[in-house]
Structure formats: C-alpha cells, structure tokens
C-alpha positions as CSV (number, residue, x, y, z in Angstrom):
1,X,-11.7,33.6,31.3
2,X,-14.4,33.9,33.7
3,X,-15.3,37.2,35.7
4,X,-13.3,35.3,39.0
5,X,-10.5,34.8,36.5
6,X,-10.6,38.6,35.5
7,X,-10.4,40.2,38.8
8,X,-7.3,37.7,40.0
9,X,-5.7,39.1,36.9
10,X,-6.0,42.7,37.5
11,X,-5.4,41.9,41.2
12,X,-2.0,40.4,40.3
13,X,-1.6,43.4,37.7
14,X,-1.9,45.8,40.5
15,X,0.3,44.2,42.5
16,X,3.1,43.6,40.3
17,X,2.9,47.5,39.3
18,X,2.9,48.5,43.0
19,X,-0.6,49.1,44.1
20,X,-2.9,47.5,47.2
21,X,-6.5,47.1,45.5
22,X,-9.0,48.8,48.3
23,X,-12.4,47.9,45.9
24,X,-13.5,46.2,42.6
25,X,-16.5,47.8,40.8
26,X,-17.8,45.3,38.4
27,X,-19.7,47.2,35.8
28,X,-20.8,45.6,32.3
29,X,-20.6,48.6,29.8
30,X,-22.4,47.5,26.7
31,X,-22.4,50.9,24.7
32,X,-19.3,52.7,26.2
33,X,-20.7,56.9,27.0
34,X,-18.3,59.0,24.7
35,X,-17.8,61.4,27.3
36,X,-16.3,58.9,30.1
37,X,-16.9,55.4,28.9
38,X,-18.7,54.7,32.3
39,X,-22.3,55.3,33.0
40,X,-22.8,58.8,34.7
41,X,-24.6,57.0,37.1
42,X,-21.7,54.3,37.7
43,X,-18.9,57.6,37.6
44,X,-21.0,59.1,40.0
45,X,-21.0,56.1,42.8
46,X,-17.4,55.5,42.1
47,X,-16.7,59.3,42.6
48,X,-19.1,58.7,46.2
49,X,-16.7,55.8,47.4
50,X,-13.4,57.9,46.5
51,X,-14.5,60.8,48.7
52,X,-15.1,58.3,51.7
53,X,-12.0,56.6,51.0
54,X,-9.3,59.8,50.7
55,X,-6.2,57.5,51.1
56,X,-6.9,55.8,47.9
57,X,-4.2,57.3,45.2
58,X,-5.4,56.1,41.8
59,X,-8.4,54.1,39.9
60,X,-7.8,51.2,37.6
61,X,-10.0,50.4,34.8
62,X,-9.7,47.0,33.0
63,X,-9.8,48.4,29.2
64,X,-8.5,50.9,27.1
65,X,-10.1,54.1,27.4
66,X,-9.5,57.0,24.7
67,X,-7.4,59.9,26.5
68,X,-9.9,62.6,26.8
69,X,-12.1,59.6,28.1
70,X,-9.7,59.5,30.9
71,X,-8.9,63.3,31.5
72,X,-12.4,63.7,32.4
73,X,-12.6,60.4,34.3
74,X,-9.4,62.0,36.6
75,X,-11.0,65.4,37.0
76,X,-14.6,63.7,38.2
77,X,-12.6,61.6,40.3
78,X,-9.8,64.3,41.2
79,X,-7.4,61.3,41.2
80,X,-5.0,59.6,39.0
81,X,-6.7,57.0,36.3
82,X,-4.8,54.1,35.2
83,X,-5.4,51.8,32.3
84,X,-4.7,48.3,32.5
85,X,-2.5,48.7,29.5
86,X,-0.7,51.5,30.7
87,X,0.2,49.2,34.1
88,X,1.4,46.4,32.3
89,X,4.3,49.3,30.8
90,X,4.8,50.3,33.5
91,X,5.5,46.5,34.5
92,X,7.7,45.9,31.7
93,X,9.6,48.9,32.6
94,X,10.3,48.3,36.3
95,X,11.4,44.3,35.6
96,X,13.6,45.1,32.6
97,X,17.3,44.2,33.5
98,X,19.4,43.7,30.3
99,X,20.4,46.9,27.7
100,X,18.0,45.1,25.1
101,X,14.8,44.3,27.3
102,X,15.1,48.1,28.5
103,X,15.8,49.3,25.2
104,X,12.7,46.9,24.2
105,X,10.5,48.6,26.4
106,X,11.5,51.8,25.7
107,X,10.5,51.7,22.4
108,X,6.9,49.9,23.3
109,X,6.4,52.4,25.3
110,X,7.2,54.7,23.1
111,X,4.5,53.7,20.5
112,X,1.8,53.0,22.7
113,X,2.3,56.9,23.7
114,X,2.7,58.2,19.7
115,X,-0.7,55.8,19.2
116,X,-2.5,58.0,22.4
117,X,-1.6,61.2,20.7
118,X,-4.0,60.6,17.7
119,X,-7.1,60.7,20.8
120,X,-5.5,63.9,22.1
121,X,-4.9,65.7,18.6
122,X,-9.2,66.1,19.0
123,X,-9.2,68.4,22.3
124,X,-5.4,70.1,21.4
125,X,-7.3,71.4,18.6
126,X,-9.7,73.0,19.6
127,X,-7.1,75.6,20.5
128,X,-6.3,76.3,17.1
129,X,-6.7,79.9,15.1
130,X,-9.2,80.7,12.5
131,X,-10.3,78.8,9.3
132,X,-7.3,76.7,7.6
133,X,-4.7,77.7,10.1
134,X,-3.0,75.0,12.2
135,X,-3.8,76.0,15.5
136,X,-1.4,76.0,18.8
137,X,-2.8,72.1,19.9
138,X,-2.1,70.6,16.1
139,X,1.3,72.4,16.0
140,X,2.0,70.9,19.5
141,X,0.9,67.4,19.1
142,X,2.9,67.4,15.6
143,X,5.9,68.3,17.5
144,X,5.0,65.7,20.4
145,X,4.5,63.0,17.4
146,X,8.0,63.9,15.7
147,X,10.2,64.1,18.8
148,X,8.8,60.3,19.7
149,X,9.3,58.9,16.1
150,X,12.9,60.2,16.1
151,X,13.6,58.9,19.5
152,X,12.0,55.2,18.2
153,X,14.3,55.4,15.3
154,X,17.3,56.5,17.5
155,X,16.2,53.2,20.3
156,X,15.6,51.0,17.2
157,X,19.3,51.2,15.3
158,X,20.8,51.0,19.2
159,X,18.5,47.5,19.1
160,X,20.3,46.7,16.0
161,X,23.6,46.3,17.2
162,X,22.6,44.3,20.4
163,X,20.4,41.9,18.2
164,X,24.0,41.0,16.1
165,X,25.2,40.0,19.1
166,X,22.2,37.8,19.9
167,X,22.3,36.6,16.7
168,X,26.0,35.6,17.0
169,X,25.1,33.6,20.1
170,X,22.1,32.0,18.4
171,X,24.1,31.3,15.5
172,X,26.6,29.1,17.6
173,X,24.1,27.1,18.8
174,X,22.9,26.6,15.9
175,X,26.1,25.7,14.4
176,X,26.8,23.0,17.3
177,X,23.7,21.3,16.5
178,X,22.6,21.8,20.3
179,X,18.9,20.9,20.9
180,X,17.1,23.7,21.9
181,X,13.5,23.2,24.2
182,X,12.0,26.6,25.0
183,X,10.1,27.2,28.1
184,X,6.7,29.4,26.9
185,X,3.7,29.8,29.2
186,X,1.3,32.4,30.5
187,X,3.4,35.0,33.4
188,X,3.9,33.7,37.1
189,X,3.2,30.0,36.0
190,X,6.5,29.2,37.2
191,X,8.7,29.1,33.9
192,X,12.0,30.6,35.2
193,X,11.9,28.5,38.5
194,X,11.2,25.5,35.8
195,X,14.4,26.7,34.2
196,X,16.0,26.4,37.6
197,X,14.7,23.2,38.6
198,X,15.7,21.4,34.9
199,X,19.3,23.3,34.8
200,X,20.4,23.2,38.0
201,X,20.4,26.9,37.3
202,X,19.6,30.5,39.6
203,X,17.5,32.6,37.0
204,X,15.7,35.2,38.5
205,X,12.5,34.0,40.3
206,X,9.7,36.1,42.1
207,X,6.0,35.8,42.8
208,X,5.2,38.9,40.6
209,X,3.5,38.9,37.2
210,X,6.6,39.6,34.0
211,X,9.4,38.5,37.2
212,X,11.4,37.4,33.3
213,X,11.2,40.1,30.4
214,X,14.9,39.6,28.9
215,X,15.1,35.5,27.8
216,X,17.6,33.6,29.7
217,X,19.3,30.4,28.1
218,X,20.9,28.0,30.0
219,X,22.8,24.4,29.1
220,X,22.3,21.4,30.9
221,X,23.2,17.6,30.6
222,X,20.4,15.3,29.6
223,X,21.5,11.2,29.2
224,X,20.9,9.4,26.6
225,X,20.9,13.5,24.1
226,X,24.2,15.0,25.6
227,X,24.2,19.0,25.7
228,X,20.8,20.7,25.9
229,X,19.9,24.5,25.8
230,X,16.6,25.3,27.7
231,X,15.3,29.2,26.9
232,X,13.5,30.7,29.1
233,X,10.6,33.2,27.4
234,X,8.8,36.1,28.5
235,X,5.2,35.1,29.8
236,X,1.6,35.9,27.7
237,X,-0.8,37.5,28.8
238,X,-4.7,37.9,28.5
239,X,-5.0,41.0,25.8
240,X,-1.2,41.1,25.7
241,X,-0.8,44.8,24.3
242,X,0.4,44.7,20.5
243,X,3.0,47.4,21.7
244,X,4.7,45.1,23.9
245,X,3.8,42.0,21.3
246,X,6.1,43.3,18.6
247,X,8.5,45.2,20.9
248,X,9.8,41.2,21.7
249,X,8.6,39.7,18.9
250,X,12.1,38.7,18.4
251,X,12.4,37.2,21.7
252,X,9.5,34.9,21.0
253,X,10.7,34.5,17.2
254,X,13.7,32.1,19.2
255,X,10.8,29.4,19.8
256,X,11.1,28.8,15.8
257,X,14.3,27.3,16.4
258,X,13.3,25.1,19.1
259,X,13.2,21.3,19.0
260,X,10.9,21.0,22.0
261,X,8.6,23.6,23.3
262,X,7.3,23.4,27.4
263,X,4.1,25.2,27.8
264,X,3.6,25.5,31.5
265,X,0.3,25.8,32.6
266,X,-0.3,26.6,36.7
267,X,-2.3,23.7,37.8
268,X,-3.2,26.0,41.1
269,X,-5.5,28.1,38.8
270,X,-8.8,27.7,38.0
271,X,-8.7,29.7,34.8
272,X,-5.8,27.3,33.2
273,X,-7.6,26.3,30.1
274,X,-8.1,30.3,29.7
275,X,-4.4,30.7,29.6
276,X,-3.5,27.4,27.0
277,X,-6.1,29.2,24.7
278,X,-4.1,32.7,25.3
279,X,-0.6,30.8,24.5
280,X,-1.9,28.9,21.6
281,X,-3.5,32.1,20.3
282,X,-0.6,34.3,20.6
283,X,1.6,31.6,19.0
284,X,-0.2,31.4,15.9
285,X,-0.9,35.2,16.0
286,X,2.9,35.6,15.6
287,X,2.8,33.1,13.1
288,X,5.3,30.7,15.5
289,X,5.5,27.4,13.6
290,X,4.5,24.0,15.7
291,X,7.0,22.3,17.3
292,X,6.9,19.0,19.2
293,X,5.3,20.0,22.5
294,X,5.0,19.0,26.4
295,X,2.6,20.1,28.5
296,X,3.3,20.8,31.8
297,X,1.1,21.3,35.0
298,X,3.4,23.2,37.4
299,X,2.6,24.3,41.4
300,X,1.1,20.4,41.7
301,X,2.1,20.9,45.6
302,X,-0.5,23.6,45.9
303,X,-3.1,21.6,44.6
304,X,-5.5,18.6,46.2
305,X,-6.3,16.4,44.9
306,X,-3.9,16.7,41.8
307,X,-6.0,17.0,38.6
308,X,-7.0,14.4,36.0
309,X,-5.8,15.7,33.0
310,X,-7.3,13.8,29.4
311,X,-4.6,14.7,26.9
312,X,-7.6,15.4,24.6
313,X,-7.7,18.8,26.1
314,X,-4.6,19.7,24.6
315,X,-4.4,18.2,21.3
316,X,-2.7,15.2,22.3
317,X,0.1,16.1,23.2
318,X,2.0,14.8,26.0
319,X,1.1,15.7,29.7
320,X,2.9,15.7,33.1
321,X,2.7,16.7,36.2
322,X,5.6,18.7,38.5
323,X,6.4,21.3,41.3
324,X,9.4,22.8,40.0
325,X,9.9,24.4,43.2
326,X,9.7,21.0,45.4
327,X,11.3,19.4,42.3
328,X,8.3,16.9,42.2
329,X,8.4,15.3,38.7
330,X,11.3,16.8,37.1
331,X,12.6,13.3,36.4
332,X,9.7,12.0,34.6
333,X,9.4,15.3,32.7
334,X,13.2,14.8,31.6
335,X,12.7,11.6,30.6
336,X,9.8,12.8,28.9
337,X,12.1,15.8,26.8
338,X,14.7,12.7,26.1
339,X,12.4,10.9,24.4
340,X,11.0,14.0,22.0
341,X,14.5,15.0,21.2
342,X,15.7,11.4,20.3
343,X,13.4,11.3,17.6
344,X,15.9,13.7,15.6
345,X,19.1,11.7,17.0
346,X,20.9,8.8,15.4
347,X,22.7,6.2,16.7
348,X,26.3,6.0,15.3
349,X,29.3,3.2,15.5
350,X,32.8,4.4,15.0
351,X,36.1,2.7,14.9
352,X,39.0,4.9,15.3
353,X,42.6,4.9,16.7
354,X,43.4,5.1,20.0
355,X,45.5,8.2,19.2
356,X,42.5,10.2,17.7
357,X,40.1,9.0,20.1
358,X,40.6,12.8,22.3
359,X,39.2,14.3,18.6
360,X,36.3,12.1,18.0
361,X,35.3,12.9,21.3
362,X,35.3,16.3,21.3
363,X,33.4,16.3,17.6
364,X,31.1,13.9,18.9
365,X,30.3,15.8,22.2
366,X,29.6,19.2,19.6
367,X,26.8,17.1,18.3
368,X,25.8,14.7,21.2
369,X,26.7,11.8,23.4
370,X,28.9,9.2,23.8
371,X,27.2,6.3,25.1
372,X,29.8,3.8,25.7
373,X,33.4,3.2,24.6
374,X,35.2,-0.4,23.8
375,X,38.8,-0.7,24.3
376,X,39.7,-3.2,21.3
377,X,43.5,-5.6,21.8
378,X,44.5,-4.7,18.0
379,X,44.5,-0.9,19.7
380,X,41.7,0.6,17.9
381,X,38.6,1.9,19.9
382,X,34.7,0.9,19.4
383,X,32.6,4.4,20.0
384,X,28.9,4.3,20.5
385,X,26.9,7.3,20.3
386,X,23.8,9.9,19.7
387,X,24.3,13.0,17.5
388,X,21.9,14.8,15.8
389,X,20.9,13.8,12.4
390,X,22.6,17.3,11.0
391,X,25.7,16.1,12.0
392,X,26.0,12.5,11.1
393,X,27.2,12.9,7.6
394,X,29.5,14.8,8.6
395,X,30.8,12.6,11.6
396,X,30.8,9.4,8.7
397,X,33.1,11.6,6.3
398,X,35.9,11.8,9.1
399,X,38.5,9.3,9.0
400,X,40.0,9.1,12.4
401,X,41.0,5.2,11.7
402,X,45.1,5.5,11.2
C-alpha cells in the first residue's frame, strides 16, 4: 500500500475510534531510537507543534511501540499516545453488539494487554530489593499477569457455551444441505450493505471502519438453487493484530464451509489491489481452504469512468461490477452465484402420487428447488428439480409412488 493509501487508513482508523486528525507527520524511521522510537530531533518538532496546538488531546503513531517507548513519548509530549493497534481495540470494543463478539473482544484485549506487560516487567523492576530478591515491580507485574490469565480462562469457558450454540445453528445448515456463499473483504468495502442488497435484508450498515464484528447470516431465494445462506464476515485489515486474528478465528473458520466466497473489493479506492493481497494473505495465513470465488467491485456509482478490470489480476476468477447501495448489478452478480452453486446441484425426475406430493415437496425444498410440476391423467405427478448432490441419494431411496 502506498504512503497515500497509509494515511487514508489511519485517517479512517481515527475516525472510526473517535478522533478529528489535526496533522500527519510523515517520518521514515529506519533504526527505531530505544529510548522513544522517534528521532530526538523529530520528538522534538512534534513536541513544538503540540505546544502551538493545546486543543489537541492525543498522538497517534502508526506502529507498535514497546510501552516504556511510549511512557516517555507521553511525558515529552505531556499528552496521551495512542498506538494504532491499541485504536483498532478500542474499535472492536465500541462496535461489538452480540454476548460472543463482546466476549471476543474481551479476551483480545485481554492478551494484547498480558503481551505489553512483558515490555513493562523491564522498568517495574528496577524497583526491586537487593540481589536475588523479587522486587516490588516483578511482584506487581506477576500479579498483573495472573489476574489477566484467570480472567482469559474465566471469558474463554463463557465462549464455550455460546460457540455450542453456534455450532447447533451451523450444524442445521449443514444438515439441510443449504448452500452457503460468505461475504469476505477488507472493512468499509461495503459487505454488510452487499448482504442487504442480495437478501433483501437490514444488517447493520455505517460508513465506519469494523461497522460488522459479530457475523450475520441471512437466507434468501435464488431461482434455479432454491434456499441460499449468505454470511456476512468481519472485514481485514492492513496488519490485522494477531490478538484480534485468533480472538474470531472462529468466525472466519465459517468461510471453510462455504460453497461460494464474495470478496468485495471497493472500486472507489485507489489502494484496492493492496487490500485483495491483505484478504488473500490473511486467508491462507489462517489456513482457510479455496473455495470457488467471485470478485466483486462495489461503490461502482462513486467511480468514473468504471474500471477495466482483466480477470488476470485476480487469478481468474470471475469479476463483476455493482453498487450495492444503488443496487446496480446485483442481478448479474446473482446470476453469477447461480451458476457457481449449480455446479454442485443435480437435476432430478420424480414420479410420485398425488397424495404424497405435500412430502416430496417439503424434502425437496430441504435440499433445493422445484423447477416445475406435471399433473399426469392416471393421477400421479411429474416433479422436476435441483438439490444438491448430498442429498440426491437420498431423495432416489424414497418411495413416494403408492
């Protein structure tokens, strides 16, 4: 991602986390100083500004700073220092909604603060005793370090019994043989109002960087396939911290048990083949299987001309072009998903009885669509449909005939 690219991320970072950026200080720190990361010379002009400028309440630094790196950086600036990572929590923790996303967050949280500990066991120690004693700082960052691990455990066995109920739900899906096309991408790239747009749907939608932590699955009608289930994902990020990574790990495990993935790429932004090579990476960092893929170009509206896009780019898969918000495209990008997903449907003729043509049906519609029905004069009924290949042995062995 370009420097341009950079700074419109940490713009959109600040945002979301409830700041107004006043300045951006570029500053390319080959050797990082131990004592404040910066340059004295850069902390210095920074500290200048700040002392112009007394209505600004914080400083932002795009990278991850050890802790006594930024206790000095807050007492030469005699303001709060934030890093990026630490805003992105803070994120994660504001747009949380459901018990597991908070309880998710909680515990990511959690570890990124036990992982900061280990940088301020160095200066706590220094207020220990004499030789081979365990000094006040040790003793008090030990403590710091158990009371966080027991309160992970205690967050961790409360995540249990919410992800049996998830796993239930799943389960049933599974068990119906309902296609399944997640909706992945990299955040505010329009995936939830995608969602919307495909399900006739209301997830939650805002203009804000991680608007959707907690996944949202919704089922919608798609002719010619029957019942569909579109999943809705948390979006990546550049430098996604490995706190928050694992914390919904099992969020973004789902996409294993998808027949179709949409990657939606924001056509509006300059650095969108940036954010394909963030998706792609995270995917394979979490060791998330392929999947038959669609790429999709969202917030075309916003853009002019509309792009050329070679399909070389992107591995050959499939690409197309909407505004999920003006609904531009939609139809073509159905179409598109129909014609993935029928590659693992079958098409099935059954005779059966008039009388058992209500349970037919309703097997049938568990597994896919009926397609068209023939009313025969000896009283027996032609059905023509689509199910999944799963469940086509079993929709053979039934005898619905007499």
């Amino acid at each position: 991602m370009g420097a341009d690219g950079v700074c419109q991320e940490l713009l959109e970072i600040s945002r979301s986390a409830g700041f107004q950026m006043s300045e951006i200080f570029d500053v390319k720190v080959l050797h990082p100083f131990p004592h404040y990361y910066l340059g004295k010379g850069k902390v210095e002009e920074i500290k200048v500004f700040l002392q112009k400028n007394p209505d600004i309440r914080g400083v932002i630094i795009d990278t991850e700073i050890s802790p006594s790196q930024q206790k000095n950086l807050e007492k030469a600036f005699n303001i709060k220092v934030y890093t990026k990572i630490a805003l992105i929590h803070r994120i994660f923790a504001a747009r949380a909604r459901s018990s597991e996303g908070k309880i998710k967050v909680a515990v990511a949280s959690l570890q990124y603060e036990l992982s900061r500990l280990s940088g301020r066991g160095v200066e706590m120690s220094r207020l220990g005793g004499g030789i081979g004693t365990r000094g006040p700082g040790e003793q008090k960052i030990e403590t710091e370090r158990r009371r966080i691990k027991q309160k992970i455990a205690q967050l961790k066995r409360e995540l249990v019994k919410v992800n049996r109920r998830r796993e239930v739900q799943k389960s049933l899906r599974i068990k119906k043989n309902l296609p399944i096309v997640a909706i992945v991408g990299y955040t505010n790239a329009g995936k939830s109002t995608l969602l919307n747009s495909l399900t006739n749907a209301h997830a939650y939608v805002e203009d804000r960087l991680f608007a959707t932590l907690d996944p949202t699955a919704r089922k919608a009608f798609l002719p010619g396939i029957g019942s569909v289930v579109f999943t809705d994902t948390v979006g990546f990020i550049r430098e996604m911290p490995e706190t928050l990574i694992d914390a919904f790990r099992a969020t973004l495990d789902e996409i294993n048990d998808a027949d179709c993935l949409l990657e939606v790429l924001d056509a509006s932004d300059p650095s969108y083949p940036e954010h394909h090579k963030v998706i792609n990476r995270i995917l394979q960092n979490m060791a998330i299987s392929c999947r038959p893929k669609i790429i999709v170009f969202n917030k075309i509206d916003m853009v002019e001309p509309v792009p050329v896009i070679s399909r070389d780019w992107f591995d050959d898969y499939p690409v197309v072009m909407v505004s999920a918000e003006k609904k531009i495209g939609i139809e073509n990008l159905i179409e598109m998903i129909g014609k993935l997903l029928r590659n693992n449907r079958e098409s099935l003729n059954i005779t059966v009885s008039y009388q058992n043509l209500p349970q037919i049906e309703k097997e049938i519609y568990q597994h896919g669509y009926i397609e068209n029905i023939e009313y025969r004069i000896d009283g027996m009924v032609e059905v023509h449909c689509s199910i999944s290949r799963e469940a086509t042995g079993r929709i053979r062995q039934l005898d619905f005939s007499s």
